[in-house]
C-alpha positions as CSV (number, residue, x, y, z in Angstrom):
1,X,-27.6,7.3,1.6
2,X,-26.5,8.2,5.3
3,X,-25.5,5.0,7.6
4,X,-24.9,4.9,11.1
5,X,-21.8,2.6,12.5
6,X,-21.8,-0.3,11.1
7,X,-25.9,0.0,10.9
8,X,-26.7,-1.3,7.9
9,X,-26.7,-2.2,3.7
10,X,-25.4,1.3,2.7
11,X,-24.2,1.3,-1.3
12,X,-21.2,4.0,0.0
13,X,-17.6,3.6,0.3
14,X,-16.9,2.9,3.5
15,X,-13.6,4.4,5.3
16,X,-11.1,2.6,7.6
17,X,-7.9,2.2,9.0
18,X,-4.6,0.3,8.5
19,X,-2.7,-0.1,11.9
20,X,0.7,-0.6,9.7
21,X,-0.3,3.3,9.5
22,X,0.7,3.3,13.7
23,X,3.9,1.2,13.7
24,X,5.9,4.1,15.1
25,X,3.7,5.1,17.8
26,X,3.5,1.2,18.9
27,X,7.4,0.7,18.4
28,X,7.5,3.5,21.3
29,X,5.3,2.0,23.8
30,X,2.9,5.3,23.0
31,X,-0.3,3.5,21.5
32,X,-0.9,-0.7,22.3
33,X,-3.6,-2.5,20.5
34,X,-6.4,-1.3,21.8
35,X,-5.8,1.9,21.7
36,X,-4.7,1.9,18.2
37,X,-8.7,0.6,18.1
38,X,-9.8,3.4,20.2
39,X,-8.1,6.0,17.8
40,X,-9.6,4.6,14.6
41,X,-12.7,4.5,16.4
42,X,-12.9,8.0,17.1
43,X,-12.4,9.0,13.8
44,X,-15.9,10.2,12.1
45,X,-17.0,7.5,10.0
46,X,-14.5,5.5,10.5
47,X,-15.9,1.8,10.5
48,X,-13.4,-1.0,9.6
49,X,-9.7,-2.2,10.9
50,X,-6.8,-3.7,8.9
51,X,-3.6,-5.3,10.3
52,X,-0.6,-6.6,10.1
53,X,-0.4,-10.5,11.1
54,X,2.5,-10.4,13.2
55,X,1.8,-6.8,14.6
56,X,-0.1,-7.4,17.7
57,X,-2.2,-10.4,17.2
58,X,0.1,-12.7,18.8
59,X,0.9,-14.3,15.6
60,X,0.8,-17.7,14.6
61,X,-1.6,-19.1,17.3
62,X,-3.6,-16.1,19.5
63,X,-4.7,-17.9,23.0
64,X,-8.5,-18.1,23.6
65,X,-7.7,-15.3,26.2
66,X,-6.4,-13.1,23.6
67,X,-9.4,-14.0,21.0
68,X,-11.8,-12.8,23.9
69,X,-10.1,-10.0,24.2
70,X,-10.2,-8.7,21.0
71,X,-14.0,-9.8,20.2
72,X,-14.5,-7.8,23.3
73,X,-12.7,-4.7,21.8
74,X,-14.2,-4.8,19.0
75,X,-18.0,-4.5,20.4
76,X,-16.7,-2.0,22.8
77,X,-15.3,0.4,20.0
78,X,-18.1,-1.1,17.0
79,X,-15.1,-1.7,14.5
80,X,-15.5,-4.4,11.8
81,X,-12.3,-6.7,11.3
82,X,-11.6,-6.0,7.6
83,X,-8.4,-7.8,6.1
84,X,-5.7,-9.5,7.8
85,X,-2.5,-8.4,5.8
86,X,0.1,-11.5,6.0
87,X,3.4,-12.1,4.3
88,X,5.3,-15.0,2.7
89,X,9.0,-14.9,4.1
90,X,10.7,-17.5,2.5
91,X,14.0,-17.2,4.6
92,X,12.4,-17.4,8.1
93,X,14.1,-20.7,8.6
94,X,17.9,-21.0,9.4
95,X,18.0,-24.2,7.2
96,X,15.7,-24.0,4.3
97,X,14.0,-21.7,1.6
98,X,10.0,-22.4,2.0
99,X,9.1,-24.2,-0.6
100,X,5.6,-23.9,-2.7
101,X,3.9,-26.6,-0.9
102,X,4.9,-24.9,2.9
103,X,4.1,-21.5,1.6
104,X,0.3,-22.6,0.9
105,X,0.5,-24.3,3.9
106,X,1.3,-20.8,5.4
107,X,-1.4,-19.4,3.9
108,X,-4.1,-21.9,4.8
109,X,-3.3,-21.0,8.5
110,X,-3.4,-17.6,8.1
111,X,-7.0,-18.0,6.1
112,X,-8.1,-20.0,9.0
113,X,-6.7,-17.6,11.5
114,X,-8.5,-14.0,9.7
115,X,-11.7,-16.3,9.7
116,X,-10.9,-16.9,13.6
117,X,-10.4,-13.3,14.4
118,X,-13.7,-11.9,12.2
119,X,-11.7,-10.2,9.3
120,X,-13.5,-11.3,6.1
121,X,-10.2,-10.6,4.0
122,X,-6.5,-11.9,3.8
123,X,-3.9,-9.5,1.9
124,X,-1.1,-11.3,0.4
125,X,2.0,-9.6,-1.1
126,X,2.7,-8.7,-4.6
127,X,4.9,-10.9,-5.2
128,X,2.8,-14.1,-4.0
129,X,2.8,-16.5,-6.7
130,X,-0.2,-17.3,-7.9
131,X,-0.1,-20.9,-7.5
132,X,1.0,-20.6,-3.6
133,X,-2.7,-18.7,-3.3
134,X,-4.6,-21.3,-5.7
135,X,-3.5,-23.5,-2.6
136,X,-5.1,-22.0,-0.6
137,X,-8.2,-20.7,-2.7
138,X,-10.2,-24.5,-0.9
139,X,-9.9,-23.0,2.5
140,X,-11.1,-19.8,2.2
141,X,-13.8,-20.5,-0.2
142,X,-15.1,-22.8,2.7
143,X,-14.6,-20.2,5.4
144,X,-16.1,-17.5,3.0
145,X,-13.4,-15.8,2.9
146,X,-11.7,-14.0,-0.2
147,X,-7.8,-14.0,-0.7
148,X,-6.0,-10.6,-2.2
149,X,-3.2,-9.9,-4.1
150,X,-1.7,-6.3,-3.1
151,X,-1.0,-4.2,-6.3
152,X,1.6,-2.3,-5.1
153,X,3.9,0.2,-6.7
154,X,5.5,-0.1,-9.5
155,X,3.0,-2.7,-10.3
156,X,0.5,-1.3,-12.9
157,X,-3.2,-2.3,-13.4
158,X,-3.1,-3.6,-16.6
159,X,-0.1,-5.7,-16.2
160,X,0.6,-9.6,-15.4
161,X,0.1,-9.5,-11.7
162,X,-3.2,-8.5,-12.5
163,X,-3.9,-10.0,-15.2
164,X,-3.3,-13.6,-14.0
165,X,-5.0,-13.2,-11.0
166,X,-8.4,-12.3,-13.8
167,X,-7.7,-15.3,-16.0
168,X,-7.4,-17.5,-12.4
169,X,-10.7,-16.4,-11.2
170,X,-12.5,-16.6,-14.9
171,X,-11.1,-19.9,-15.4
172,X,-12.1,-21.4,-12.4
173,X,-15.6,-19.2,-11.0
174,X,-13.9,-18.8,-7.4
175,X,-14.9,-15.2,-5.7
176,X,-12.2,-16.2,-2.9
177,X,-9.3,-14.6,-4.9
178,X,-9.0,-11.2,-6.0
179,X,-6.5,-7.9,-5.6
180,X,-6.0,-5.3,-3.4
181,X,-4.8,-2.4,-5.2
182,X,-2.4,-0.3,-2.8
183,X,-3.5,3.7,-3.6
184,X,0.4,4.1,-3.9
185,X,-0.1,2.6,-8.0
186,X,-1.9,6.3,-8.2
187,X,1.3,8.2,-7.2
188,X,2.6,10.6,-9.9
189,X,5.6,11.9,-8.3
190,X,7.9,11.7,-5.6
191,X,6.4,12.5,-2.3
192,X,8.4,16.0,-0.6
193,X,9.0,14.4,2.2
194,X,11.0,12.0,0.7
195,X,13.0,14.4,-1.1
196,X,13.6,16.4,1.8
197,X,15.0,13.0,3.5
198,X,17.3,12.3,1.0
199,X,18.9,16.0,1.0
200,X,19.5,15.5,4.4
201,X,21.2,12.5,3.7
202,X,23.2,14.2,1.1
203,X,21.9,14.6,-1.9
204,X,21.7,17.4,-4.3
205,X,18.2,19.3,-3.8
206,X,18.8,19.9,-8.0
207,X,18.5,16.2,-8.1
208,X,15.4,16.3,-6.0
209,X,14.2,18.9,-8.6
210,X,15.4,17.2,-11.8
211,X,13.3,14.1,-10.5
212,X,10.4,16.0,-9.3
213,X,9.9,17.7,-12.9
214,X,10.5,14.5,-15.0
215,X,7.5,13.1,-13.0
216,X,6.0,16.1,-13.3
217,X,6.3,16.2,-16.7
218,X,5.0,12.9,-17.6
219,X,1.9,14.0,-15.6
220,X,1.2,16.3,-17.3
221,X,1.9,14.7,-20.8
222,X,4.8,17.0,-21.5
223,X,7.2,13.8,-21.3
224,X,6.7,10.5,-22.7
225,X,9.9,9.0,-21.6
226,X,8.4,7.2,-18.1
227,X,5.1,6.4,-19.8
228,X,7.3,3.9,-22.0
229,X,9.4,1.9,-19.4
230,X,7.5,-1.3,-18.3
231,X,8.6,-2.7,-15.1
232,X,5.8,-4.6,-14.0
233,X,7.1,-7.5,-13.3
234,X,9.1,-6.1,-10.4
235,X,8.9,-5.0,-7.0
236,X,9.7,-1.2,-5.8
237,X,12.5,-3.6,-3.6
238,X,13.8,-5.0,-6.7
239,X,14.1,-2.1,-9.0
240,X,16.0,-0.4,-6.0
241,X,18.1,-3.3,-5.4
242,X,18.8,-3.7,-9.0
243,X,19.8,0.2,-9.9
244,X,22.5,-0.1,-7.0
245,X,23.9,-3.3,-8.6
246,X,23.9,-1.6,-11.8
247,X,25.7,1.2,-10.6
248,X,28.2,-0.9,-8.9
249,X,29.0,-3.8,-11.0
250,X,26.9,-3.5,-14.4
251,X,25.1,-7.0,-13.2
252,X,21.6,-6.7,-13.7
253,X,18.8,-8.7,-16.0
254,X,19.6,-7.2,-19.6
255,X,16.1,-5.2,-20.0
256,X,16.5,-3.2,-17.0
257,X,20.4,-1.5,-18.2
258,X,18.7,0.6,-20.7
259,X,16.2,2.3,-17.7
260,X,19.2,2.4,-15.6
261,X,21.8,4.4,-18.2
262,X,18.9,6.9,-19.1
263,X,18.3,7.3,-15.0
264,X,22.3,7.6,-14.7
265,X,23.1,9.9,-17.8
266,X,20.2,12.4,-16.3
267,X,21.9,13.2,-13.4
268,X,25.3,13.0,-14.8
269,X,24.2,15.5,-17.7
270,X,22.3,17.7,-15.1
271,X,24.1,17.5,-11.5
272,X,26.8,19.3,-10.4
273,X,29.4,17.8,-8.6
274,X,26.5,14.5,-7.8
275,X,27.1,11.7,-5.6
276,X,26.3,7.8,-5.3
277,X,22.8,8.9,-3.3
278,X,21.9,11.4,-6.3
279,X,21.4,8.3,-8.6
280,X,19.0,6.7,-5.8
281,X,17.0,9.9,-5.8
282,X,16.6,9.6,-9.3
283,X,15.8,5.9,-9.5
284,X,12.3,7.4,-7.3
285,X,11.0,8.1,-11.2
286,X,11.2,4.2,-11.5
287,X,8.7,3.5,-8.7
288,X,5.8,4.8,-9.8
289,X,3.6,2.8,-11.7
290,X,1.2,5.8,-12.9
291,X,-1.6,3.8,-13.2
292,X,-5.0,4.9,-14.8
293,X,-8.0,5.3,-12.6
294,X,-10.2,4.4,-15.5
295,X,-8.7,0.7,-15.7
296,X,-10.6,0.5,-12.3
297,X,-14.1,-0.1,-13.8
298,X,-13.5,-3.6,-15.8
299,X,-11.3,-4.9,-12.3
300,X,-14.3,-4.2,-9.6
301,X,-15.4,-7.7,-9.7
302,X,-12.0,-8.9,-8.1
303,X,-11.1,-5.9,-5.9
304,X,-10.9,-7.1,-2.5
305,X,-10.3,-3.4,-0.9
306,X,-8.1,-0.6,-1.4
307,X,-5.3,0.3,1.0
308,X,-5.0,4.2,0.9
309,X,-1.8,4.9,1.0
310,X,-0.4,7.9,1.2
311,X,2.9,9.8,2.5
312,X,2.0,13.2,3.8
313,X,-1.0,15.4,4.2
314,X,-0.2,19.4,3.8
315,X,-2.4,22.3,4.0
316,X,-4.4,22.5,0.5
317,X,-3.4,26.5,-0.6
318,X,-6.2,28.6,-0.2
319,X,-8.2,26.0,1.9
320,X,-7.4,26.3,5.3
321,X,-8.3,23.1,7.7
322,X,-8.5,20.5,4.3
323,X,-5.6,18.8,3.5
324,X,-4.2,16.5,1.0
325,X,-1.1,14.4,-0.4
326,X,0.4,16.1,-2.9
327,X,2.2,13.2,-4.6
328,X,-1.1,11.3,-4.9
329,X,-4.2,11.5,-7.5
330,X,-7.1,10.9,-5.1
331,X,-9.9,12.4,-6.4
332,X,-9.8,10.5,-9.7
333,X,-9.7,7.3,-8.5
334,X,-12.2,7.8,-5.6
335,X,-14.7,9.5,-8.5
336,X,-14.7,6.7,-10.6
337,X,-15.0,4.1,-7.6
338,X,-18.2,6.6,-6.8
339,X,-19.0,6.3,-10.5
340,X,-19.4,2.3,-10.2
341,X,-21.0,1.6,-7.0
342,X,-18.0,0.6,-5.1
343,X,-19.1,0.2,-1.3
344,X,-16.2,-1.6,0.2
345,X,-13.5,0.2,2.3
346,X,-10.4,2.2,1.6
347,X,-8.5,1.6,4.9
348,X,-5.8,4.5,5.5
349,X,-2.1,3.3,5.1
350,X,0.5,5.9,6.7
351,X,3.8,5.4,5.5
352,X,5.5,8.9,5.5
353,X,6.7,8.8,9.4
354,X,10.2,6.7,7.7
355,X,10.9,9.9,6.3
356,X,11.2,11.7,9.6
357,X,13.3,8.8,12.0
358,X,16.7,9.7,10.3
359,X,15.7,13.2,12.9
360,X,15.4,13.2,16.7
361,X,12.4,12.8,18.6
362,X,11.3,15.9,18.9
363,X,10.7,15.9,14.9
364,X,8.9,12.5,14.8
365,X,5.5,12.8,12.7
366,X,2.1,12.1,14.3
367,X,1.4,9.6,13.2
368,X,-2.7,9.6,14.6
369,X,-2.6,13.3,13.4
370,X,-2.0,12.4,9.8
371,X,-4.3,9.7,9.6
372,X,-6.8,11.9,10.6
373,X,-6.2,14.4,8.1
374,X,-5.9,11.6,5.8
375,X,-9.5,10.6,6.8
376,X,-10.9,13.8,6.0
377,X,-9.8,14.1,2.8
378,X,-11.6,10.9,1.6
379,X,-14.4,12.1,3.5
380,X,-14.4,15.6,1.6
381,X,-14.2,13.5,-1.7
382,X,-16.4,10.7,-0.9
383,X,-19.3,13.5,0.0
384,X,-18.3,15.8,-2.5
């Protein structure tokens, strides 16, 4: 079923855009808020906007002015406020941790503001606990709102992030909590452009290569040594953090040192004359969390939205003007959202243009030109 812009009940998934995706562009002075708006807008089929709380929105209390403003934006450029993506930084004080209780407090506001603004979702982080967001759960189930957990990389779908947030909602009937699974989860290798950062930082394109097939590898079912390392309880920040304590001092919880000495004795059995940053590139096998398009189907009830994440669009061989990310599965996930119904948004998350700023300015991504790209990819597979 066709649908104008925003003209209607259309059972289709419905495309937007993350402006996290056009950080570098707004650190520069090159693209402001509106027109970040204007951009999205002009992108065919392109319906709904997700943010960043303290990107633009004149975070923690927006004027009336500024509210005016951006309902006025809005109309002008028929975008629909999707989710508000907020954060929980527990050391933004000089003199205290946040405790619990001022976390949900947090949260409550930032519910309250979303509702303010027109977005109909709040993201939190992955690492949220659970009962910071049951504090909050009152407020948006009387704004209508819904609350979302980001499942994020190296999180996997069936593990205990997920799985509490189920057992919460179950147990308690709410529909205002649910997760927002971050398209990164579907990542089954490390993305080139990453690799090529990390050689020009140093390190050993074999390494890059020894990585890249391991991945590969477990892909492809060749391998079976990634499918059987479980680190679901951690963030990508953590594992990272972690694997460089390990390799400097040994201190590290006890179940991540045998991940760490199988990571370690690959490149030490395989490199050449390696380095400290050939370990890091390794440790990229780590992030993924290889997840399983089919465990989709029995989690719709609580997905919020998706974030479509992805790192860098390249020419698909043979197809000139379609493009695609080549670290990414896309097509299975989006066929089996297809397959169920799903008709809520995948909002475009750019997060490749890191892996250029190490260059000068002349090599900086564009950052609107890969979203675009990115856009017609799920619009190819969407329709297709």
């Amino acid at each position: 079923m066709q649908t104008d812009r925003l003209g209607g009940n259309i059972m289709a998934i419905k495309r937007g855009v993350d402006f996290y995706s056009y950080q570098q562009a707004q650190f520069f002075g090159q693209m402001n808020l509106e027109q970040q708006m204007k951009e999205a807008a002009s992108i065919e089929g392109v319906t709904g906007i997700e943010m960043l709380d303290e990107q633009a929105l004149h975070y923690p209390d927006p004027s009336p002015e500024f509210v005016d403003q951006w309902y006025e934006w809005l109309a002008k450029y028929k975008l629909e406020p999707v989710t508000l993506d907020v954060f929980g930084d527990v050391l933004q004080f000089r003199d205290h941790v946040m405790s619990i209780h001022e976390l949900g407090e947090r949260l409550m506001h930032d519910v309250r503001l979303a509702h303010r603004l027109g977005f109909k979702y709040v993201r939190t982080l992955a690492t949220t606990p659970l009962e910071v967001m049951a504090l909050a759960v009152p407020v948006a189930e009387e704004l209508g709102m819904r609350i979302g957990k980001e499942i994020h990389a190296p999180i996997p779908l069936n593990g205990q992030y997920v799985k509490e947030i189920v057992d919460y909602v179950d147990k308690t009937g709410t529909k205002a909590l649910g997760i927002v699974p971050d398209w990164g989860i579907f990542a089954y290798r490390p993305s080139e452009v990453t690799l090529d950062w990390y050689v020009r930082q140093g390190a050993k394109r074999k390494t890059c290569d020894l990585v890249d097939k391991l991945c590969m590898d477990t892909y492809t079912g060749k391998s079976d040594i990634l499918s059987n390392i479980d680190l679901s309880l951690y963030s990508a920040g953590n594992v990272e953090s972690f694997f460089h304590s390990y390799l400097n001092n040994r201190k590290v919880p006890q179940e991540l040192i045998p991940v760490f000495q199988m990571m370690e004795a690959l490149v030490k059995d395989n490199v050449k004359d390696y380095t400290d940053i050939d370990f890091e590139v390794m440790g990229q096998a780590l992030l993924l969390s290889r997840a399983n398009p089919d465990n989709l189907r029995k989690l719709m009830p609580y997905i919020v939205n998706f974030h479509g994440k992805f790192y860098n669009m390249s020419e698909v061989p043979g197809h000139p003007g379609e493009y695609e990310d080549k670290s990414i599965d896309y097509a299975g996930p989006i066929q089996v959202l297809k397959e169920v119904g799903y008709d809520g948004y995948i909002n475009t998350e750019y997060e490749g243009q890191r892996r250029f700023q190490d260059r000068g300015v002349e090599d900086l991504i564009d950052e609107a030109d890969q979203v675009r790209k990115h856009q017609g990819m799920m619009k190819r597979l969407i329709e297709g």
